[in-house]
N, C-alpha and C positions, 0 to 999 in steps of 0.2 A: 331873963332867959338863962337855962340852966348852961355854964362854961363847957360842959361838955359839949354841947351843941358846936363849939367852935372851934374846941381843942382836938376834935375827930378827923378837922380839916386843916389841922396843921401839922405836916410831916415833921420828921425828926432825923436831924441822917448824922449817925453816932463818927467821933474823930476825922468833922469835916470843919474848917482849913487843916487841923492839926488834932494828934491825940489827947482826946480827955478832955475836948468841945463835943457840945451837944447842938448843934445847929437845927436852929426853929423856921422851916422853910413858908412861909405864908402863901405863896405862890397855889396853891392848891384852893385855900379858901377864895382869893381875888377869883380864880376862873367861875366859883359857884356863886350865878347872880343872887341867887334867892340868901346865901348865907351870910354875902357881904354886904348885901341888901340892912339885913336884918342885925350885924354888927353895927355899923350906922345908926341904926336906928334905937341901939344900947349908948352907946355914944353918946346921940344927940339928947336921950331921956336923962341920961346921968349926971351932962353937964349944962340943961337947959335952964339953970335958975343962974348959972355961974357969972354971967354978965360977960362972954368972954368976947371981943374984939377983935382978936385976930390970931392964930394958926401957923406955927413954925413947924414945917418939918423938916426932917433929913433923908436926903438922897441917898439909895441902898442899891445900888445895881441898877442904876436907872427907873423906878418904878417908885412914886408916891413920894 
């Protein structure tokens, strides 16, 4: 799937904490089922031969 499909759902809010950060807000994509659906779904195609076990993430605000 082409990136733009999912870079159109991720906001940009220019010298946010501080000036001369470009803060990448995802928040817009999570609310669209069908786009975050379909993230996933790049994900899981990409790294489906990987062998992978098990899944580490980091806490950002509460969310994932």
């Amino acid at each position: 799937m082409d990136t733009t499909f999912f870079e159109s759902r991720i906001r940009t809010i220019a010298d946010w904490p501080e000036p001369g950060v470009q803060f990448r807000d995802i928040t817009p994509l999570l609310r669209d089922g069908a786009a975050f659906h379909a993230l996933i779904d790049v994900f899981a195609e990409r790294y489906a031969a990987a062998h992978i076990d098990a899944i580490a993430g980091i806490d950002a605000r509460g969310f994932i």
